[in-house]
Backbone bond lengths (Angstrom), bond angles and torsions (degrees), N, CA, C in turn:
res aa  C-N    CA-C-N  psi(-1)  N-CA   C-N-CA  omega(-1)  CA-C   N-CA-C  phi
1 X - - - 1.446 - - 1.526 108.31 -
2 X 1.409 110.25 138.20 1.585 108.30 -178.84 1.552 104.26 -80.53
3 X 1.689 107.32 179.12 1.268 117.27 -171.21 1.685 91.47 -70.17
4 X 1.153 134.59 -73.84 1.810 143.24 -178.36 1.129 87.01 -42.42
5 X 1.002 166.29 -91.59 1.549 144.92 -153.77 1.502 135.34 -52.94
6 X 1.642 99.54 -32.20 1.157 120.51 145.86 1.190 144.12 -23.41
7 X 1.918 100.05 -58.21 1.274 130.10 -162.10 1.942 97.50 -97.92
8 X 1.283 109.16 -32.19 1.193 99.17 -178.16 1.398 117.50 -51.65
9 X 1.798 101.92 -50.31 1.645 122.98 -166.73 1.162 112.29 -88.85
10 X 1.467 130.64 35.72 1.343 133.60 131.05 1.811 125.77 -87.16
11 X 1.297 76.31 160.70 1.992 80.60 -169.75 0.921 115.15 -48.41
12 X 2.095 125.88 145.81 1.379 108.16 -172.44 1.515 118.95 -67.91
13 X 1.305 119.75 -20.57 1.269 131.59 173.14 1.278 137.12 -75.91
14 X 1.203 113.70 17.48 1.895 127.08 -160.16 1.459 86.44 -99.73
15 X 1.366 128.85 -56.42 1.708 127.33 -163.93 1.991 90.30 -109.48
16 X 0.956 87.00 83.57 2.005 94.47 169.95 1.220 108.10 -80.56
17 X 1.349 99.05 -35.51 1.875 100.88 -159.21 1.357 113.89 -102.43
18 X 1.319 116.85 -14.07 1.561 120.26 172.71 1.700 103.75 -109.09
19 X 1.698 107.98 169.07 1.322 125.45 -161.91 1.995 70.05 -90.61
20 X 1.566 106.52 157.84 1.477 134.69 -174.80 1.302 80.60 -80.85
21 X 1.021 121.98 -72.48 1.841 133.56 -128.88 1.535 83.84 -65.44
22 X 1.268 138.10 -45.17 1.500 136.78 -149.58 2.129 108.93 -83.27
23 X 1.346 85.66 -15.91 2.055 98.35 -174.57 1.631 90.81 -61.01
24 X 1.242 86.40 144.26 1.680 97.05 -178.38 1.960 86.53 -136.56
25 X 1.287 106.23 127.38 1.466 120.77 -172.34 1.750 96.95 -79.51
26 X 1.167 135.26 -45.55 1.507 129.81 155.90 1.069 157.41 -93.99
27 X 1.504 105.03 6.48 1.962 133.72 148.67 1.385 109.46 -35.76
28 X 1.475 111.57 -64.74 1.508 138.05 -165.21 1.267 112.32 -131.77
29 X 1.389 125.75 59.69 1.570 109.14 171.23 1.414 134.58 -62.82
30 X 1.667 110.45 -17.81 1.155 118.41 -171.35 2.065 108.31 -91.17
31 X 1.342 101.37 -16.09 1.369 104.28 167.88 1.435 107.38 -69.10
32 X 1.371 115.72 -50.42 1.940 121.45 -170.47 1.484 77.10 -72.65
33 X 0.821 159.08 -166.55 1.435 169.25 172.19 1.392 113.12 85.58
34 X 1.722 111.53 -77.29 1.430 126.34 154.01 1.638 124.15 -22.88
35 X 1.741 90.43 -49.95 1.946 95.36 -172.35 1.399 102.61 -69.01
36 X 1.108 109.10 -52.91 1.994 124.32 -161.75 1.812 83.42 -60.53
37 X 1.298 132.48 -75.13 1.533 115.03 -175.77 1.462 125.09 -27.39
38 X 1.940 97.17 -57.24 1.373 86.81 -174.92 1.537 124.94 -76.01
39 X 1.803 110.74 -34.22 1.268 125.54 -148.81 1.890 96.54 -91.05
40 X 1.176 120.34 -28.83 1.330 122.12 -116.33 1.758 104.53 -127.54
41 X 1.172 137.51 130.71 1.533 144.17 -155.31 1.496 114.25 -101.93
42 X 1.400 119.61 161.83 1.651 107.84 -159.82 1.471 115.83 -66.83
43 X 1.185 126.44 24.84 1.598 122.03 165.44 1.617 90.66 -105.99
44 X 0.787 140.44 -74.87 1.151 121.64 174.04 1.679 134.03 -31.48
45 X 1.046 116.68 -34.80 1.649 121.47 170.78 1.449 99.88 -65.53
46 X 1.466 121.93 -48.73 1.131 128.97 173.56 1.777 136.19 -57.94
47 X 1.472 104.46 -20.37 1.331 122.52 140.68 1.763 136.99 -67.27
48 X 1.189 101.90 -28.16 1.314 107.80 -179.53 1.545 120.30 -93.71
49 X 1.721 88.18 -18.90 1.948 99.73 172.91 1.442 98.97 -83.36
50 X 1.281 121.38 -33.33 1.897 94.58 -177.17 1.365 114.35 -86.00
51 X 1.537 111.02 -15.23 1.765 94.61 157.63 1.327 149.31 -100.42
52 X 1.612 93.71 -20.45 1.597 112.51 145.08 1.547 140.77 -52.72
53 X 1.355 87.30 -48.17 1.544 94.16 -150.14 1.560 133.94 89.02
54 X 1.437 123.05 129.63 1.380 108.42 167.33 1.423 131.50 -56.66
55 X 1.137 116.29 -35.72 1.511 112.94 166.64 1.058 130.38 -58.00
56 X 1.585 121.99 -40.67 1.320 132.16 -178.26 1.786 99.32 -68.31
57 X 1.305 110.79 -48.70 1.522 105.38 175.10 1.587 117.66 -49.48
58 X 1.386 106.39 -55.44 1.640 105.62 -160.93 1.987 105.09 -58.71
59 X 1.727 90.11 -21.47 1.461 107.08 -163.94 2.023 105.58 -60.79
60 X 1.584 83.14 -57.44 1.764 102.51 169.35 1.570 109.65 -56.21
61 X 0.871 146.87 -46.91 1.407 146.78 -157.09 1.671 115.96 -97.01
62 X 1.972 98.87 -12.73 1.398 96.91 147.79 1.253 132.30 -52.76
63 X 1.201 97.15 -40.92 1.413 102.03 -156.17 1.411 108.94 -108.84
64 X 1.812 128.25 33.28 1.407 147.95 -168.21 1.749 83.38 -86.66
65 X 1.363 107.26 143.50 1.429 119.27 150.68 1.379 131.88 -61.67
66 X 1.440 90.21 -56.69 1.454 125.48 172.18 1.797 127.21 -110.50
67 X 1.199 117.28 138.18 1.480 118.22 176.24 1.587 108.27 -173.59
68 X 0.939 123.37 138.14 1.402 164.70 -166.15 1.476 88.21 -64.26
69 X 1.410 123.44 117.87 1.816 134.62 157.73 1.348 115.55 -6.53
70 X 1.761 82.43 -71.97 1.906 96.87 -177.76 1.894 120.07 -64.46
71 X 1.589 88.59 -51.64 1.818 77.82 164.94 1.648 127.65 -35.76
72 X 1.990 88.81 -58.67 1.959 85.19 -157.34 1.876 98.70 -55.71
73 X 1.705 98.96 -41.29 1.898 97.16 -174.19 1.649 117.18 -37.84
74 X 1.665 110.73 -40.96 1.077 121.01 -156.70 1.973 96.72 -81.65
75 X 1.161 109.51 -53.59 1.235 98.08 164.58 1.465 153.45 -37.71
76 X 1.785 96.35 -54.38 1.224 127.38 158.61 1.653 108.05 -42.78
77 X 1.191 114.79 -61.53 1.681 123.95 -165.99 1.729 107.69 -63.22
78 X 1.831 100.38 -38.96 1.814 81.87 -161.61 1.679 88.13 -101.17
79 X 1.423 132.62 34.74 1.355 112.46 150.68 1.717 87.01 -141.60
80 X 1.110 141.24 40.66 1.427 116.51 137.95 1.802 119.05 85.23
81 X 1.321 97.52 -25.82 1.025 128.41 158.67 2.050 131.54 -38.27
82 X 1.435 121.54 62.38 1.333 111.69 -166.82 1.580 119.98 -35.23
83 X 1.082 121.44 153.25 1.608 134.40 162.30 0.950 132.54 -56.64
84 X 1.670 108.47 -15.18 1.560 109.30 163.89 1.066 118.54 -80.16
85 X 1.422 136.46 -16.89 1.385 157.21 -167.58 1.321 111.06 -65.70
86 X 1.341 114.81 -32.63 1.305 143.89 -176.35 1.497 117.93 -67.88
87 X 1.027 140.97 104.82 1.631 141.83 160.43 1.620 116.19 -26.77
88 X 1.726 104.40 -62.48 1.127 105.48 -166.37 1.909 111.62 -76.54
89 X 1.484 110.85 1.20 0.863 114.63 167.95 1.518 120.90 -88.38
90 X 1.244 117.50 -35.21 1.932 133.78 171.97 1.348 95.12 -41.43
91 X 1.537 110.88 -60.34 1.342 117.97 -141.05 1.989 109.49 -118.66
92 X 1.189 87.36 70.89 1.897 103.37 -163.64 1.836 80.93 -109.57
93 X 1.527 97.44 146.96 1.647 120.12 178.81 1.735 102.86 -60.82
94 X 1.981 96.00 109.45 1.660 90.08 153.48 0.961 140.06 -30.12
95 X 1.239 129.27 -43.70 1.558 123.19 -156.04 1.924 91.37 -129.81
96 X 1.171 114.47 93.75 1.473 101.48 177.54 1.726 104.29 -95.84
97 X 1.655 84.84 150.85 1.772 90.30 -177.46 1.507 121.21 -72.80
98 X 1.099 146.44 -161.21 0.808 158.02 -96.81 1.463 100.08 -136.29
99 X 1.217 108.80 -71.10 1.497 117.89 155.89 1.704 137.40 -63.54
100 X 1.170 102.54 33.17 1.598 130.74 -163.99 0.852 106.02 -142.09
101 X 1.509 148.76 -18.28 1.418 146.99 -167.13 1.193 126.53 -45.68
C-alpha cells in the first residue's frame, strides 16, 4: 500500500487538526504512530503495521516522551517488549496528581 493510500484509509478523525494532503507518512513517523496508538481504532493500527512494521514501531515508541497508559500496555503486550524498555515509561511525572493515581 502506498503512503496516499495509506493516508486516505485512516479514520477521518485521527488528523483533525492538520490539513490531510500535507501528512507525510516518513517526515514524522513517530508522530503518525503516537496518534494512531493513542487516537486511532484497529483498522488503523492495521495500516500502520503494513507500512511500518512492528519493529520499526516498537523501535519509534521507544523512544516516545510521552504515551498514553493504554497505548504503551498495548504495545508493550503485542510485541513482548517490557515497559521498562520504554522512555516514556523511565521518565513518567514524580509527583502525579490526584487524578492519575
Amino acid at each position: 500500500m502506498s503512503e496516499r493510500e495509506c493516508i486516505a484509509n485512516f479514520s477521518k478523525g485521527l488528523f483533525w487538526d492538520v490539513d490531510v494532503r500535507q501528512v507525510n507518512m516518513d517526515d514524522c513517523p513517530s508522530q503518525i504512530v503516537q496518534r494512531v496508538l493513542e487516537y486511532g481504532n484497529l483498522s488503523d493500527w492495521r495500516i500502520i503495521c503494513s507500512y511500518y512494521g512492528l519493529d520499526k514501531i516498537v523501535n519509534l515508541c521507544r523512544n516516545l516522551r510521552t504515551l498514553d497508559a493504554v497505548a504503551l500496555a498495548f504495545i508493550s503486550g503485542i510485541s513482548g517488549t517490557p515497559k521498562e524498555c520504554f522512555r516514556c515509561y523511565r521518565t513518567k511525572q514524580s509527583n502525579p496528581t490526584l487524578w492519575n493515581c
